[in-house]
N, C-alpha and C positions, 0 to 999 in steps of 0.2 A: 520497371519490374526488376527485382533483384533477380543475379543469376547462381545467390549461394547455393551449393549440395552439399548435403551429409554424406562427410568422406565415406561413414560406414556404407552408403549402398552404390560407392560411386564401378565397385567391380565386383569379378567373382565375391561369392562371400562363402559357399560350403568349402570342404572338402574336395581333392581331387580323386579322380579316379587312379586305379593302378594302373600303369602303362610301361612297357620295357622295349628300347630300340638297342641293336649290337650296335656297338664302336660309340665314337662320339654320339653325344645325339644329338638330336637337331631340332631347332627350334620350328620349322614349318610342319614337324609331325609331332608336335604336342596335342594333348586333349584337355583346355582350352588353347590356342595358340596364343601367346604371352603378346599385351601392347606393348608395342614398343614408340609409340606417337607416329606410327604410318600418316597416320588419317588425321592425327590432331594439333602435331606440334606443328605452331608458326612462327619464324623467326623475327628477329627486325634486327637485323646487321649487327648485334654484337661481336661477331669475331670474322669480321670482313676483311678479305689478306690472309687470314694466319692460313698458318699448316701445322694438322695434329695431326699424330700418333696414336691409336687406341689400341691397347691388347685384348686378348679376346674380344673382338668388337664386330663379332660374327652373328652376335645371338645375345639377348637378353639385356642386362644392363648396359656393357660394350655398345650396342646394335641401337639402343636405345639413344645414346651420347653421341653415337656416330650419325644419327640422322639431326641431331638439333645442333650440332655441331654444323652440318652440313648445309641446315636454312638459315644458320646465322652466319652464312659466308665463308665459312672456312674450305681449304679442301683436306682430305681424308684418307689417313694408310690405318689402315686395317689389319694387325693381326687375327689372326684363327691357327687353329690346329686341323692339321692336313686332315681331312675326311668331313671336314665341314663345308666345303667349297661350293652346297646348295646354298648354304643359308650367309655366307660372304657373297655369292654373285647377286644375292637378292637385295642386298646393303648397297653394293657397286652403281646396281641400279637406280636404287634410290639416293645416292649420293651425285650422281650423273646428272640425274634430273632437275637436281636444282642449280647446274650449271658448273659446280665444282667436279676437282681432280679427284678422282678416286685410284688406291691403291692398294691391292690385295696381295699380303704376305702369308704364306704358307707354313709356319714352322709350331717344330713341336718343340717346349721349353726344356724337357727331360733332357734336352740334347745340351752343353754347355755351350754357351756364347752365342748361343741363337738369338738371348735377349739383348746382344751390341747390333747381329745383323741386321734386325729390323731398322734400327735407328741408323744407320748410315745406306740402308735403302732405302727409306723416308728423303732424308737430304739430299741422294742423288735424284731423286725423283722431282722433288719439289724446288726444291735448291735453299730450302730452312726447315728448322723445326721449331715452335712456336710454343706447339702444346703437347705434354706425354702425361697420355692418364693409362697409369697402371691397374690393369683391372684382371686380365688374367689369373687365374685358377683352378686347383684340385681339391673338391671336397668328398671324403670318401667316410662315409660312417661307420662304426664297428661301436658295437654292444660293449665287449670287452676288451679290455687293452691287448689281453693275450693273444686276441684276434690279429693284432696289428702287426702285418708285416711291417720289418727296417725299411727293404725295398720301398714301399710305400711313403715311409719318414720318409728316406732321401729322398725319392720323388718328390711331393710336398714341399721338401723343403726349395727345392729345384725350381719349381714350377712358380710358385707363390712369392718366395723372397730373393733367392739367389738372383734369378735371371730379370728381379726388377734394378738390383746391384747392377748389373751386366748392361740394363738398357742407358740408367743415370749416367754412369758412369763414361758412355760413350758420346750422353744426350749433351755433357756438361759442355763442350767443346763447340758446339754450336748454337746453345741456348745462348739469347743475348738477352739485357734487361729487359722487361716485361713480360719475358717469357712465363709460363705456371707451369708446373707439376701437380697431379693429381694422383694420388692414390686409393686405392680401393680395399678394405681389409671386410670387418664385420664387425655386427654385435657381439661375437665373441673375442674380441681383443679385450672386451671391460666385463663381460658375463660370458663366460666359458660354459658349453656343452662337455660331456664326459663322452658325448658319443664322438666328437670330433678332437682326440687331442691331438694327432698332427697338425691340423687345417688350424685350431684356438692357436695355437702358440703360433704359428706363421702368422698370424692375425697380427696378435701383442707385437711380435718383431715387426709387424708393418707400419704401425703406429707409432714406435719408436723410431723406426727410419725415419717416418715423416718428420717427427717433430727434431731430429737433429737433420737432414736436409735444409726443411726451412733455417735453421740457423747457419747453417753453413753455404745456403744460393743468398739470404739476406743481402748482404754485403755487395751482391752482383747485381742487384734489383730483379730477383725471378722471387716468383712466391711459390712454396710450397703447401697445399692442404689435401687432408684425403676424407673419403667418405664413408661410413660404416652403417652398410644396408643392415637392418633385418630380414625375418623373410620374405623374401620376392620370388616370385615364380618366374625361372628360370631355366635352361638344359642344365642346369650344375645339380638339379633337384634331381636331377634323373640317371646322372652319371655316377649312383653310389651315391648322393648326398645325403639319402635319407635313410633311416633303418627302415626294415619291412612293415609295412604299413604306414607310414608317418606321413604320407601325402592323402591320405583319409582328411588328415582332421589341420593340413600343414596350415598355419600364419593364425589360426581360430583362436590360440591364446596370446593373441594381442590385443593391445584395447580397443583396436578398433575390429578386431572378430573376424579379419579375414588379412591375407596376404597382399603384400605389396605388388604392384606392376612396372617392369621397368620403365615407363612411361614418367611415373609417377617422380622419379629420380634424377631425369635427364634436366630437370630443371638448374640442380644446386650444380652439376655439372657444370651448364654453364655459367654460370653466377662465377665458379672459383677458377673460371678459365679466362672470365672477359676483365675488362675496367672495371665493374661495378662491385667487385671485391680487390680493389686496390687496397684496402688497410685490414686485408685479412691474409694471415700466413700462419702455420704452425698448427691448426686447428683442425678436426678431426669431428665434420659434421653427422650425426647420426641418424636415420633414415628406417625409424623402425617399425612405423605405426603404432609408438607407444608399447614394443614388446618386452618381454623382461622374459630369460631365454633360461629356465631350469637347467641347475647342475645336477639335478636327480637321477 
């Protein structure tokens, strides 16, 4: 019996509700709670040995790489941003259980050079670094530009590209051949919102980084690729990511009619972390459900 399904009805498919949490927010008090493959992902030993690094890797896409990362044998350092520490102990756990090392870092990226400490807390911990998927983020909407605090840009710019600068840079030193690098930007690196133009342009720079990284670990045998979700339901939806209203009707104008789940993701994750993308570098796979994201 075949076991194909029609992506379109494989999850949520409306609208979500409107829902607001103070401070970070968390992913085990969403209305749906977001899959992240608790219950689905099976591994089979691809990345058996290594030791990653995932930022934001407390909740949502992060949360999502950190658990397939963890059945396909690896062990796991975790960044989150301090106030999320329900939904990182919840990850620890499920990384524990499948017999690997779990490791929860605490920092907020606004802060400079937070994104080298992670990385040299990972190696003392583990005593390598194998894999660094950069996926931390700030996406804050505004209607009009003149909305837009600087405060904000710099943040942004802090949070998303600087302190990935910060993590490489520290990572370079102990990443040996075979190592990968993973990045994480968005569909607006190549189709730009007007609602987000801090968060669009840290995108474009993220995608640039990637592909001069990969040419630049080349030569050392590390590959470099990153990945550019559309929309996935997320805490980042909720932290300011959307203008009012916009979680009504969020991911319904893609072709497949409803929003991604970070579940859905965790796969090409591992693809660009294991062997099985050995003659892929530079590349910047996109993950949209077929979206096309209006500059209107």
């Amino acid at each position: 019996m075949s076991n194909l399904k029609n992506p379109k009805e494989l999850y949520h498919k409306d609208g979500f509700p409107k829902q607001d949490q103070e401070g970070p927010a968390l992913q085990n008090k969403m209305n749906p709670v977001p899959d992240c493959g608790e219950n689905t992902y099976k591994g089979s030993g691809k990345l058996t040995g290594r030791n990653a690094l995932i930022t934001g890797g407390d909740s949502g896409i992060g949360r999502a790489v950190a658990i397939a990362f963890a059945r396909e044998g690896a062990n796991v350092a975790i960044h989150f941003l301090p106030g999320e520490e329900s939904d990182a102990e919840e990850v620890k756990e499920l990384i524990e259980k499948e017999g690997r090392k779990a490791l929860l870092l605490p920092y907020d990226f606004k802060e400079e050079g937070n994104g080298a400490k992670i990385v040299s807390e990972t190696v003392k911990a583990f005593g390598a670094l194998d894999i660094l998927v950069l996926n931390a983020a700030q996406q804050i909407a505004h209607e009009k530009l003149e909305d837009l605090p600087m405060q904000q840009v710099r943040d942004t710019f802090q949070v998303n590209i600087i302190s990935m600068y910060e993590s490489v840079k520290e990572a370079e030193k102990y990443l040996a051949p075979g190592s990968t690098i993973v990045t994480t930007s968005s569909v607006n690196s190549f189709n730009p919102s007007v609602s987000f133009f801090d968060y669009a342009v840290t995108n474009g720079a993220i995608s640039t980084f990637t592909a001069l990284l990969s040419g630049y670990f080349a030569p050392k045998g590390i590959r470099v690729n990153g990945v550019a979700p559309g929309p996935v339901w997320t805490p980042l939806q909720l932290d300011g990511g959307q203008l009012e209203g916009g979680l009504e009707s969020f991911g319904q104008d893609t072709q497949l009619e409803r929003s991604g789940q970070p579940a859905e993701l965790a796969p090409t994750y591992v693809l660009l972390a294991s062997n099985d993308s050995s003659y892929i570098s530079g590349e910047i796979i996109k993950i949209t459900g077929g979206s096309t994201i209006s500059t209107e």
